[in-house]
The first five atom37 places (N, CA, C, CB, O) and aatype in JSON, in Angstrom:
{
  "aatype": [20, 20, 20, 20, 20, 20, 20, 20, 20, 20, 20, 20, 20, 20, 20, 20, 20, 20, 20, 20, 20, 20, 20, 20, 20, 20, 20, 20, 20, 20, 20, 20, 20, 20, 20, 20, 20, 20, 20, 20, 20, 20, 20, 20, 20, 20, 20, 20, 20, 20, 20, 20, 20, 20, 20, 20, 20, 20, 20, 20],
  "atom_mask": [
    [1, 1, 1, 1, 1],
    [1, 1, 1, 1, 1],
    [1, 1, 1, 1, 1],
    [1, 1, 1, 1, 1],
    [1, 1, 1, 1, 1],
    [1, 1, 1, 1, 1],
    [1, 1, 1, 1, 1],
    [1, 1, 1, 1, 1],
    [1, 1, 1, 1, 1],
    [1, 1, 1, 1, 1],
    [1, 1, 1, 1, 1],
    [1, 1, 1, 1, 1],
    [1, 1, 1, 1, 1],
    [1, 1, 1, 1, 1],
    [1, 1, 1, 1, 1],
    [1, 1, 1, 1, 1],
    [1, 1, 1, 1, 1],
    [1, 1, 1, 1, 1],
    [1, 1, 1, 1, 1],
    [1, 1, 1, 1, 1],
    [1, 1, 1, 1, 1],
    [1, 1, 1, 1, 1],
    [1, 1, 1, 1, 1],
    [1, 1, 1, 1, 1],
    [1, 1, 1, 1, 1],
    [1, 1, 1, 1, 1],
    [1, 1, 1, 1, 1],
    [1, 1, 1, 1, 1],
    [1, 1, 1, 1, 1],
    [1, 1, 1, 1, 1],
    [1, 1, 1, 1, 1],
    [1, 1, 1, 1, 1],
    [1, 1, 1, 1, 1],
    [1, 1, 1, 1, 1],
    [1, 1, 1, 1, 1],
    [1, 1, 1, 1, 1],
    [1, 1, 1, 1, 1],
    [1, 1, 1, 1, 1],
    [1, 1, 1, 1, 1],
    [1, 1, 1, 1, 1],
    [1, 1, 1, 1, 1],
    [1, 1, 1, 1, 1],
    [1, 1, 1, 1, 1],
    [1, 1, 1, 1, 1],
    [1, 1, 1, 1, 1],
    [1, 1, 1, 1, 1],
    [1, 1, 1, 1, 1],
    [1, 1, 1, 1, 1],
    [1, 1, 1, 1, 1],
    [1, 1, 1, 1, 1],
    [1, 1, 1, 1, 1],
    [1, 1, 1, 1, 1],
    [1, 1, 1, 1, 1],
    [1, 1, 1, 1, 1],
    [1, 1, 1, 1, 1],
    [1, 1, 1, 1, 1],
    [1, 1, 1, 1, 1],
    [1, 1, 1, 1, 1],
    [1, 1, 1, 1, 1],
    [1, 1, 1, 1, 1]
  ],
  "atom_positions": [
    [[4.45, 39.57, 22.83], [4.63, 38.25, 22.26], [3.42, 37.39, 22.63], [5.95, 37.6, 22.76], [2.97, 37.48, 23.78]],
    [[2.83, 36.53, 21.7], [1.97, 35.81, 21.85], [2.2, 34.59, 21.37], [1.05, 36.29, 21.49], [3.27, 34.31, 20.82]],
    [[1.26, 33.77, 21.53], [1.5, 32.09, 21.73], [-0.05, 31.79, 21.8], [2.49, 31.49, 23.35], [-0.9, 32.23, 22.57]],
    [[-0.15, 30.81, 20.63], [-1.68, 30.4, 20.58], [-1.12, 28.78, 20.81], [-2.74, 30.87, 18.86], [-0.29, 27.96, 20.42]],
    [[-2.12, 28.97, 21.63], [-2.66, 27.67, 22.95], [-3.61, 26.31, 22.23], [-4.05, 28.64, 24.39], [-4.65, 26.59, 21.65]],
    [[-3.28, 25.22, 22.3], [-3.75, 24.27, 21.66], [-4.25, 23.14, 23.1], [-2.54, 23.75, 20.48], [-3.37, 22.73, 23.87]],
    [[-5.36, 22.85, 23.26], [-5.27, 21.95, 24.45], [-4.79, 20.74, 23.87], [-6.64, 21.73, 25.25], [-4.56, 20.54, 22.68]],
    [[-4.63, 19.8, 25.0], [-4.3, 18.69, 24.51], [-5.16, 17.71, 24.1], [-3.64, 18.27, 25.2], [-4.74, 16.78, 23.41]],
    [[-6.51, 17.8, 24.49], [-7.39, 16.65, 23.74], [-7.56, 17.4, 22.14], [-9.19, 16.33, 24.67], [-7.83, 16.53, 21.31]],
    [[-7.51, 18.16, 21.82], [-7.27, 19.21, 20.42], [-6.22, 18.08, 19.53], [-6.21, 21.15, 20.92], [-6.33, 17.34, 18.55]],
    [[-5.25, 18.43, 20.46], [-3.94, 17.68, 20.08], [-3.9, 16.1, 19.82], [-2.99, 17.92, 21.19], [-3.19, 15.64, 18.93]],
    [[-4.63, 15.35, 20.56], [-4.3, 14.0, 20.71], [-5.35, 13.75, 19.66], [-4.4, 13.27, 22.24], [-5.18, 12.66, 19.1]],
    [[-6.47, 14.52, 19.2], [-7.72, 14.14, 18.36], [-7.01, 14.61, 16.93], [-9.37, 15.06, 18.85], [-7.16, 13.83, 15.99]],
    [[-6.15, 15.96, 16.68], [-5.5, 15.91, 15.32], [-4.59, 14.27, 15.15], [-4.32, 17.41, 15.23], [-4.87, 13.51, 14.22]],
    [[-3.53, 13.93, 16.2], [-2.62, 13.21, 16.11], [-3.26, 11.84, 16.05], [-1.71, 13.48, 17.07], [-2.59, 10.86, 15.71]],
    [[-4.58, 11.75, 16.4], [-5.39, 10.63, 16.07], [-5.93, 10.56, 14.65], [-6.47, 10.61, 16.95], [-5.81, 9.64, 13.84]],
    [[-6.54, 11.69, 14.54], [-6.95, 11.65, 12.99], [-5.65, 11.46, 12.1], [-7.74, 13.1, 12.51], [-6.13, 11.06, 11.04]],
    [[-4.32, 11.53, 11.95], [-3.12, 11.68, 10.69], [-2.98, 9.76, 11.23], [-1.14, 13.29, 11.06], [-2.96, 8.82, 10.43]],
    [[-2.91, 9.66, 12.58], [-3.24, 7.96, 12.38], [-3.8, 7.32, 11.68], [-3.74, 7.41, 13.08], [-3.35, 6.27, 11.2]],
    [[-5.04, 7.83, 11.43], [-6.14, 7.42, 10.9], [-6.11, 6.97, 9.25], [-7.03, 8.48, 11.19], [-6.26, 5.96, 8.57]],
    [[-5.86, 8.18, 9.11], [-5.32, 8.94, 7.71], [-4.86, 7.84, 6.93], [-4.01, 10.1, 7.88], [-5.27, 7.26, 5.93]],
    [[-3.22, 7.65, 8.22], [-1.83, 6.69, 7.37], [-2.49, 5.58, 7.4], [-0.11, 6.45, 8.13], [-2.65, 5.04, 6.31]],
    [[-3.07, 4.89, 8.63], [-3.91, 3.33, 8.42], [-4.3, 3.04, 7.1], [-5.35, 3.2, 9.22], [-3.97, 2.04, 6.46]],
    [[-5.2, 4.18, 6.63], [-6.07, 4.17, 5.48], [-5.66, 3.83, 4.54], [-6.56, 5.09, 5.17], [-6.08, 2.83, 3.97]],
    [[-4.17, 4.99, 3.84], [-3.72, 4.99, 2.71], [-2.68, 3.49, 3.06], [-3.04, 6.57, 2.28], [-2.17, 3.13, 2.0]],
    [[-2.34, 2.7, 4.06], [-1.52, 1.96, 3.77], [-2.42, 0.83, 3.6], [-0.44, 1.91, 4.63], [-1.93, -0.29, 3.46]],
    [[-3.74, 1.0, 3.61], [-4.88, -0.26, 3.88], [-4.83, -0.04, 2.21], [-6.75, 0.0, 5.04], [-4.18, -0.92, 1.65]],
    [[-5.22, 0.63, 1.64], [-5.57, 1.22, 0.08], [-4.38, 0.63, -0.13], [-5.8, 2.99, -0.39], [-4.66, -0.56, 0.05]],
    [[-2.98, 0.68, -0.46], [-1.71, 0.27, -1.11], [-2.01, -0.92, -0.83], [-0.31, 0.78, -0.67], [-2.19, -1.47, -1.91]],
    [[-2.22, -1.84, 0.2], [-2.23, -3.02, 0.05], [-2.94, -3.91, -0.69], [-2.29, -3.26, 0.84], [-2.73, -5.0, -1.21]],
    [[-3.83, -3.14, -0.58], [-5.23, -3.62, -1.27], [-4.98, -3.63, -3.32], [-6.74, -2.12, -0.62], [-5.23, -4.44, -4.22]],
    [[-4.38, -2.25, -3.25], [-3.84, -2.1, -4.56], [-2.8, -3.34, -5.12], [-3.09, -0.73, -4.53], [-2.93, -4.02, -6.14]],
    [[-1.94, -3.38, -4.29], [-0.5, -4.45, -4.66], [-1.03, -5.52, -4.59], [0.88, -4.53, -3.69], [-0.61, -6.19, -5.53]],
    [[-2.05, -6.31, -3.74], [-2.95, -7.7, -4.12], [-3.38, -7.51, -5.0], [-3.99, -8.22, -3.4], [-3.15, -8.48, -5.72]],
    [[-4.02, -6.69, -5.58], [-4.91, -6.8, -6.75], [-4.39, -6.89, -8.04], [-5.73, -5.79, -6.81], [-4.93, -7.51, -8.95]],
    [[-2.87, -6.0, -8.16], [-2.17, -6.08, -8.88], [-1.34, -7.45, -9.28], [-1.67, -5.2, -8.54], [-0.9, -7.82, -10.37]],
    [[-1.3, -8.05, -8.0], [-0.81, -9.08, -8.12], [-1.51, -10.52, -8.72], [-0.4, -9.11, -7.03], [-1.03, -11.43, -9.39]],
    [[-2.69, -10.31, -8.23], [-3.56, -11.05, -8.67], [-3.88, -10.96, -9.91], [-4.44, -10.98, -8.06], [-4.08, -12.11, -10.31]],
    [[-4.06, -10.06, -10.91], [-4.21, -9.51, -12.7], [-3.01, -9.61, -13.0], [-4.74, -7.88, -13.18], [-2.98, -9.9, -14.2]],
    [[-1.24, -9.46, -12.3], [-0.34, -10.64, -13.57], [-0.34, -11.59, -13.36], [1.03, -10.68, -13.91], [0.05, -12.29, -14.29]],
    [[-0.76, -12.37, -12.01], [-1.13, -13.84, -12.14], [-1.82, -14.74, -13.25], [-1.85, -14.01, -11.21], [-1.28, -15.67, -13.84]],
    [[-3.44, -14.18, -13.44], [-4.14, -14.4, -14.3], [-3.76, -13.8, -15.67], [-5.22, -14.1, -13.86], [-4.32, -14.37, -16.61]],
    [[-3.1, -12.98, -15.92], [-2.68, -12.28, -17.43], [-1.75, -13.47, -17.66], [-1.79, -10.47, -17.49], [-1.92, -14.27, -18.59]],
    [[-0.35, -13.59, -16.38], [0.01, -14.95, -17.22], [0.19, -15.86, -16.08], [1.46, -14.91, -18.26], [0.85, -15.65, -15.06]],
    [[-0.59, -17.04, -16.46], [-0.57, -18.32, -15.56], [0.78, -18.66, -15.86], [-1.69, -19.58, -15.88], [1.48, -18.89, -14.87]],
    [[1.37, -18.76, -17.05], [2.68, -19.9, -17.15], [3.87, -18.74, -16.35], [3.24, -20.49, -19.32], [4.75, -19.29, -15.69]],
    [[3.87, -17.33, -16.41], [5.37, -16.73, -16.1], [4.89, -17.32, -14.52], [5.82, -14.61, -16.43], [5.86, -17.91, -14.06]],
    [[3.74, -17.35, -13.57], [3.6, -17.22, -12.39], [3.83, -18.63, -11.7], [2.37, -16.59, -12.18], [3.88, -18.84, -10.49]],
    [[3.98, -19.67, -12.86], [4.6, -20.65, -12.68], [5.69, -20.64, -12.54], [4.43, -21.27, -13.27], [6.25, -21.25, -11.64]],
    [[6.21, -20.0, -13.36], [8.22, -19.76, -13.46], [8.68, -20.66, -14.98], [9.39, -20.87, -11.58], [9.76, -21.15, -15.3]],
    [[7.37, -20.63, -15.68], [7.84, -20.94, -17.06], [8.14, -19.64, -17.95], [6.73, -21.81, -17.78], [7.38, -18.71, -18.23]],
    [[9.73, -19.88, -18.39], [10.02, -18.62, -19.22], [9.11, -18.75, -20.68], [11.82, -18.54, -19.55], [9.65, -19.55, -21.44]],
    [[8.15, -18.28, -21.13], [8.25, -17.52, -22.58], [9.02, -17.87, -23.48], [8.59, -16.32, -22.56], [10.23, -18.03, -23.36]],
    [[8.14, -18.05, -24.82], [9.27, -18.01, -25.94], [10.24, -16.37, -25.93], [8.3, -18.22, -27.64], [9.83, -15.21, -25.84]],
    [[11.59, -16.93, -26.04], [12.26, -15.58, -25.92], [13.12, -15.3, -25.08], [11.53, -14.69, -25.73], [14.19, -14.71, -25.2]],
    [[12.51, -15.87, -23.99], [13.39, -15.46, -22.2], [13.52, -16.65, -21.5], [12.4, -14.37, -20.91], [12.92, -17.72, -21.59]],
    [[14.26, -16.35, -20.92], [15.44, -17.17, -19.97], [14.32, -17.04, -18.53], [17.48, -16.09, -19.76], [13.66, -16.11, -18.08]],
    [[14.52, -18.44, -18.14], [14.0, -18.6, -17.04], [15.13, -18.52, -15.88], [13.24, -19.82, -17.12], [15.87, -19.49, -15.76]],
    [[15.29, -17.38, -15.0], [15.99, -17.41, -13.83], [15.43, -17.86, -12.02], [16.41, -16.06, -13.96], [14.72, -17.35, -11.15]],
    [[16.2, -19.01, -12.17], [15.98, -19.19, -10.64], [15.94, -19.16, -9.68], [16.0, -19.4, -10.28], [15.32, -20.03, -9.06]]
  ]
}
């Protein structure tokens, strides 16, 4: 029976890098959802007011 051996600075430098990783992609989503947010702002000034549209019901 064998068993492959991982030291631990091995270990703490993978478990650092998937840190790294998640920082990243949650830095990117954020960055995404501002931006997104910011282009239906400007697409429509009046809904981001909370003026309904001809058509729709303004809910408060």
């Amino acid at each position: 029976m064998t068993t492959e051996s991982t030291s631990l600075p091995d270990l703490y430098r993978a478990n650092l890098g998937l840190a790294l990783h998640a920082m990243d992609r949650r830095q990117q989503a954020c960055q995404r959802a501002g931006e997104f947010e910011r282009l239906n702002a400007a697409a429509s000034p009046a809904a981001s007011r909370g003026v309904a549209r001809k058509g729709e019901q303004h809910v408060a």
